[in-house]
C-alpha positions in Angstrom: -74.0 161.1 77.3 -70.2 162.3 77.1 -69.7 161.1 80.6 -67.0 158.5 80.7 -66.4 154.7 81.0 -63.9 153.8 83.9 -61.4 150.5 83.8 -59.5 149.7 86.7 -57.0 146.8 86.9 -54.1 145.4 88.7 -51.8 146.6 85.7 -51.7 146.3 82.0 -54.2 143.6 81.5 -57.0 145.3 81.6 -55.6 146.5 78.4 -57.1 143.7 77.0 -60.6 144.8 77.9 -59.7 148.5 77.5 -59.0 147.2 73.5 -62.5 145.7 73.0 -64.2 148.6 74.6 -62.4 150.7 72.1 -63.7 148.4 69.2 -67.1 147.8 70.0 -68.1 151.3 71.3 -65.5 153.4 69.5 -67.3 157.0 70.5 -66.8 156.2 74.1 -64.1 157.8 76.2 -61.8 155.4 78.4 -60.2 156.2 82.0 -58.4 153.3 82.5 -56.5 153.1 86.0 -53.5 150.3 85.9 -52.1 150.1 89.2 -48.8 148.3 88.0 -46.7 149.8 91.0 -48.7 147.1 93.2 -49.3 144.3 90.9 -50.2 141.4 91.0 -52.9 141.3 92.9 -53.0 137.8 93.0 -51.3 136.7 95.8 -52.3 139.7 97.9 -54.7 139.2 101.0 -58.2 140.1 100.2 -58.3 143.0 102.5 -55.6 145.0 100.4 -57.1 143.9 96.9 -60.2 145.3 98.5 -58.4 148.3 99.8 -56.6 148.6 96.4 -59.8 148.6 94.4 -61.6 150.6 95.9 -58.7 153.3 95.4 -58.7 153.4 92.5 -62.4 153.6 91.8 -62.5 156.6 93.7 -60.0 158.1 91.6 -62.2 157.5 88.7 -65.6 158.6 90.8 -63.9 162.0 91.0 -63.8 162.3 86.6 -67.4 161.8 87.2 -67.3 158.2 85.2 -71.0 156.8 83.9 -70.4 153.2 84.5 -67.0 151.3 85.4 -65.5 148.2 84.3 -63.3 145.9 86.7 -61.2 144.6 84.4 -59.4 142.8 87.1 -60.2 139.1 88.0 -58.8 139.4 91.6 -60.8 142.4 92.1 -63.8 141.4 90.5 -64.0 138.1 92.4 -63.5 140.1 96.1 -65.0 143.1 95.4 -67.3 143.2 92.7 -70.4 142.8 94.7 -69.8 145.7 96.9 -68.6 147.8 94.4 -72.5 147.0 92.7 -74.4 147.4 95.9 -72.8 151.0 97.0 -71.9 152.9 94.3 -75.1 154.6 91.7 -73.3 154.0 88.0 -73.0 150.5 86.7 -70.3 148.1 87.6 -69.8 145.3 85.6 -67.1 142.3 86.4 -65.3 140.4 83.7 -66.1 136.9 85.1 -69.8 136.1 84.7 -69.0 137.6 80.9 -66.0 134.9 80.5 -68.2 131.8 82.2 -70.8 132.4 79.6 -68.5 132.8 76.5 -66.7 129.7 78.0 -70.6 127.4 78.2 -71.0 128.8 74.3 -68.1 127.4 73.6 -67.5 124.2 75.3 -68.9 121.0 73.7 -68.1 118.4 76.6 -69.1 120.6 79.6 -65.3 120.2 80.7 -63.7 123.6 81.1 -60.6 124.7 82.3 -59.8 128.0 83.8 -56.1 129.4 84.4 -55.7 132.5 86.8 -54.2 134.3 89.9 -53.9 132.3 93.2 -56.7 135.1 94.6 -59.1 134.7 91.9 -58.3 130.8 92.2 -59.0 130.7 95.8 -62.2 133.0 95.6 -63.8 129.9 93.8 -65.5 132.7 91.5 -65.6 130.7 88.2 -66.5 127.2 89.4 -69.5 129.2 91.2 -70.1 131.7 88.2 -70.1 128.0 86.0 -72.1 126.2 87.8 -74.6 128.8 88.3 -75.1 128.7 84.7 -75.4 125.1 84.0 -74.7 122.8 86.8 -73.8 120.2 85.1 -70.6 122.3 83.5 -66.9 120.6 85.6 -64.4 122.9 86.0 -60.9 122.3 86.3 -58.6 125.3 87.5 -55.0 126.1 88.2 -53.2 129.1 89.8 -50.6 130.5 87.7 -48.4 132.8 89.6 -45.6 132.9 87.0 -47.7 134.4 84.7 -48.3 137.9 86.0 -44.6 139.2 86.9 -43.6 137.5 82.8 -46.1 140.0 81.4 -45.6 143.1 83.3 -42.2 142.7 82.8 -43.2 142.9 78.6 -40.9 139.8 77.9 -43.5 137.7 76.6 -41.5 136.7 73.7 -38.6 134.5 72.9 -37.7 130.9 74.8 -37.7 131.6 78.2 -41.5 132.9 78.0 -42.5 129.7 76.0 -40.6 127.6 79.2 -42.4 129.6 81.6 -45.9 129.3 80.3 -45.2 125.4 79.5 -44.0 124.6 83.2 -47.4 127.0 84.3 -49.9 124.8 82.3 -48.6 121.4 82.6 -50.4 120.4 85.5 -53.8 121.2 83.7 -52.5 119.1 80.6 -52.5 116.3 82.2 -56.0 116.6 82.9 -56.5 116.7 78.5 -60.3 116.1 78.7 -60.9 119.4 79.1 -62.2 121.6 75.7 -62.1 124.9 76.7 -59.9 127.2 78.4 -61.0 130.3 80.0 -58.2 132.8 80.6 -58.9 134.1 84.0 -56.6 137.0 84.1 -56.9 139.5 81.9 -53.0 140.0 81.5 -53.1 136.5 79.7 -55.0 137.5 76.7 -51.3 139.4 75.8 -50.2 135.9 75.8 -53.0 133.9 73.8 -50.7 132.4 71.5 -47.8 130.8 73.8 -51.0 129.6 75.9 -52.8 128.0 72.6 -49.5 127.0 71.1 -49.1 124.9 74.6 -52.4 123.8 75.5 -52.7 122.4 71.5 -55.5 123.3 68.7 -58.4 121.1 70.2 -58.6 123.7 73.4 -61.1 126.3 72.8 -59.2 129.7 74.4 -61.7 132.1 75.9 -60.6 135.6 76.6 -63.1 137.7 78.6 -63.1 140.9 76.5 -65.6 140.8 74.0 -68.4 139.5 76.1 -67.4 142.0 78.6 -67.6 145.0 76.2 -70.9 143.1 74.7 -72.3 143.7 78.2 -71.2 147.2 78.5 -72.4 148.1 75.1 -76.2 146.4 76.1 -76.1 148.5 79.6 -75.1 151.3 78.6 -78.1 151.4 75.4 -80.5 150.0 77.8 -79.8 152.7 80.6 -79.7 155.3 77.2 -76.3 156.6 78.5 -74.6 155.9 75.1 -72.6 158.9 73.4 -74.7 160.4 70.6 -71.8 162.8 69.3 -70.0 160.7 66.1 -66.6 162.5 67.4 -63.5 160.1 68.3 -62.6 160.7 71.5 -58.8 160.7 73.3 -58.7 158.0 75.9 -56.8 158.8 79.1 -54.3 156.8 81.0 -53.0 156.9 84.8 -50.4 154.3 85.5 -49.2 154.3 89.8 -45.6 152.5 88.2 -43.4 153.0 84.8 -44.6 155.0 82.5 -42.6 154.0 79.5 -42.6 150.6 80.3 -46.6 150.7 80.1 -46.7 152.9 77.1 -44.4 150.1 75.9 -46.7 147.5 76.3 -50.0 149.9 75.5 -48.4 151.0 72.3 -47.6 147.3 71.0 -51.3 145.8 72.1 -53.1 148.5 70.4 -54.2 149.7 66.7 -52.4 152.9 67.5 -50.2 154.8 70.0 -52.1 155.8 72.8 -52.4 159.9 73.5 -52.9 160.7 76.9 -50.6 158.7 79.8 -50.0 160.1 83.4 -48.4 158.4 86.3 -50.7 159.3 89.8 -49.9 157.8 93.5 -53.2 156.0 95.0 -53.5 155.7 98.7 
């Protein structure tokens, strides 16, 4: 089916799920909606991250998408289960994928999980965890710092290695932990300052793969695959800076991306 996947996100993060998509189903075409003119999401009220959200997916609904991928923790922890329960293509969340990668991984049932201060406050991964094995202990910490670094695209150089040092130093004082899930899908852009801080012995879980593991299995299962071996052109709607977000697109993937538009939601 030619029909298209749909990514939302607060921003460019998703980026990093948009990447492994790419990878694992690489005859698939990608809409992928960052709404970087509002972003973060994180410390926004619920209501407007649901508000938020759900623009966005209408945009998509309209480019008549097959299945959609909210590749936003924030969003995925408020509004994931509405998004399943009222629209008729699959929805698929990018937590439950990261808290089972995360139990695969983790050797003491100690894991730690670093995201917004809304996906922190939702509680989503100590429930997503411990719905899985109950015996799993989560530590977690809000990063707010994080977000704003990485949209700005200076995510190199001293004062980005300062910034995610003061962020995690409250959960490495708490060292029993073995495994780190990265509950935002921005920090994946990161993944070295974070393992570089955090030390070798921490297990760093980005949510991507799994997720695009889970598309891949839905989208075989419901036999709305792509059966055409041509390579599509994968589109791009940005609601802030267009070069800054081609910037930052261009540098995380394999090649230059085709196809960017800037749009107004709401």
């Amino acid at each position: 089916m030619r029909r298209p996947i749909g990514v939302i996100d607060s921003g460019v993060g998703g980026l990093t799920v948009a990447k492994e998509l790419i990878r694992q189903l690489p005859y698939e075409q990608l809409l992928y909606v960052g709404d970087t003119s509002r972003c973060p999401y994180g410390p926004r009220p619920k209501e407007e991250v649901y508000r938020y959200t759900w623009e966005m997916v209408d945009y998509l609904l309209e480019k008549n998408i097959k299945l959609l991928v909210v590749a936003c923790n924030t969003a995925t922890a408020y509004t994931l289960e509405d998004l399943q329960n009222k629209l008729d293509i699959p929805v698929i969340g990018v937590i439950q994928p990261g808290s089972r990668a995360a139990i695969k991984a983790s050797h003491n049932k100690r894991i730690g999980v670093i995201a917004t201060e809304g996906t922190i406050a939702s509680g989503a991964y100590p429930t997503a965890l411990e719905m899985i094995d109950r015996r799993i202990r989560v530590n977690d910490l809000a990063c707010p710092s994080l977000v704003p670094m990485i949209e700005s695209g200076d995510i190199e150089g001293e004062q980005a290695v300062q910034i995610v040092h003061h962020a995690l130093k409250p959960l490495k004082e708490k060292n029993h932990i073995d495994t780190l899930i990265l509950g935002c899908t921005h920090y994946p852009l990161i993944k070295t300052l974070i393992e570089n801080e955090m030390g070798s012995h921490i297990q760093v879980i980005c949510s991507g793969e799994e997720t695009a593991r889970e598309v891949s299995l839905i989208l075989s299962y419901q036999n709305l695959l792509n059966k055409e071996d041509v390579l599509p052109v994968h589109e791009f709607f940005t609601t802030g800076d267009k070069e800054k977000f081609k910037r930052i697109a261009n540098a995380w993937f394999d090649e230059p991306i085709e196809f960017l538009r800037s749009i107004e939601l709401g």
